[in-house]
N, C-alpha and C positions, 0 to 999 in steps of 0.2 A: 742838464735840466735846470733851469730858473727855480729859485725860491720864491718870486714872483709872479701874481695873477691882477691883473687889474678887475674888479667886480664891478665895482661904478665908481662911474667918472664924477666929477664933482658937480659936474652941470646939471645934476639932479637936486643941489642946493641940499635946503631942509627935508629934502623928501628923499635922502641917499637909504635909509635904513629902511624906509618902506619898498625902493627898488629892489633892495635887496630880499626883503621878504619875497617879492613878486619874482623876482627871476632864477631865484635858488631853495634850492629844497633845504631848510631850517632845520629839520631831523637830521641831516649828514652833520650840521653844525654844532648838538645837542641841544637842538631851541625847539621846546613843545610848538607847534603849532596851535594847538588849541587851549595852551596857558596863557596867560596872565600877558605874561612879556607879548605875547605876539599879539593881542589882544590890543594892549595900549599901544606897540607899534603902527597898528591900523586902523587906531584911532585919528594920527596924523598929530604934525609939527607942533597942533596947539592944545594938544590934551596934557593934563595933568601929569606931571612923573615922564613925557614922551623922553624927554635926554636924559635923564637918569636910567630909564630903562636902557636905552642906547645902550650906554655906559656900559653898566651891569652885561649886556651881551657883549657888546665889545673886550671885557676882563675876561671874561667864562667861555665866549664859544672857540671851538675847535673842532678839527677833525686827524683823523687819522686815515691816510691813505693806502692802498695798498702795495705800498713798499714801508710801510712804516713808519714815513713822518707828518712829525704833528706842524698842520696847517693851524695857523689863529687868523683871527681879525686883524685890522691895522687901518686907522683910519686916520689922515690928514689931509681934509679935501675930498680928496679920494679916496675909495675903500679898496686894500689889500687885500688878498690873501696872503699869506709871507709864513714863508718857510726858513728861518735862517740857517740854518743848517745846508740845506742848497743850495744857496747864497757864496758864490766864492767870493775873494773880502774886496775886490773893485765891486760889487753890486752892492755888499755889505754899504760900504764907507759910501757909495751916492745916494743911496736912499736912506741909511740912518744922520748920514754927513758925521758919522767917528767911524773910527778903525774898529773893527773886531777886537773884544777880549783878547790878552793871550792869554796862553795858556800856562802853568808854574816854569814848564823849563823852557818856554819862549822869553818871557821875563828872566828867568836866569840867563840866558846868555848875552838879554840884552846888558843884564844890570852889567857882566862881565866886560862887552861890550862897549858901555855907556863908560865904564869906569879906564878901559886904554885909552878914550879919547880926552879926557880930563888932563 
């Protein structure tokens, strides 16, 4: 299974985060609908606070699936879903362009590694 979902495509321009409102249910993401944030989201591109509110939903929203992992936002152009964890590290490394973390005793054998070829 993909750690990736493409939600919208960039072709939605300034109006990506209100697509988003409009095609996906904001409660699975923890975004009140009828708060604040959704509120100035549909207000549109030229309202007061509209990209900083982005923002703020872009840091905080998330879900949890039912297998247990936690989906976030991700936005570059295009808006994500992204799972890293699902992610095996060729999907990793094209869509962040680095390698995956290692992990302590991945870096230990590198360092081990690193230091016979010296």
């Amino acid at each position: 299974m993909s750690g990736l979902k493409l939600l919208v495509s960039d072709n939605a321009g300034i109006y990506v985060p209100q697509r988003f409102f409009q095609d996906y249910n904001c409660e699975v993401w923890g975004i009140d609908p009828n708060g604040s944030q959704a509120d100035t989201i549909w207000e549109g591109p030229y309202a007061d606070w509209y990209w900083e509110t982005w923002d703020e939903i872009l840091d905080k929203a998330h879900y949890v699936d039912s297998n247990g992992h936690r989906w976030t936002l991700y936005q570059d152009g295009d808006l994500w879903a992204i799972c890293p964890e699902l992610m095996d590290d060729e999907e990793y490394k094209d869509f962040f362009g680095e390698s995956r973390d290692l992990d302590n005793d991945e870096q230990a054998r590198w360092s081990d590694t690193s230091a016979e070829l010296a």
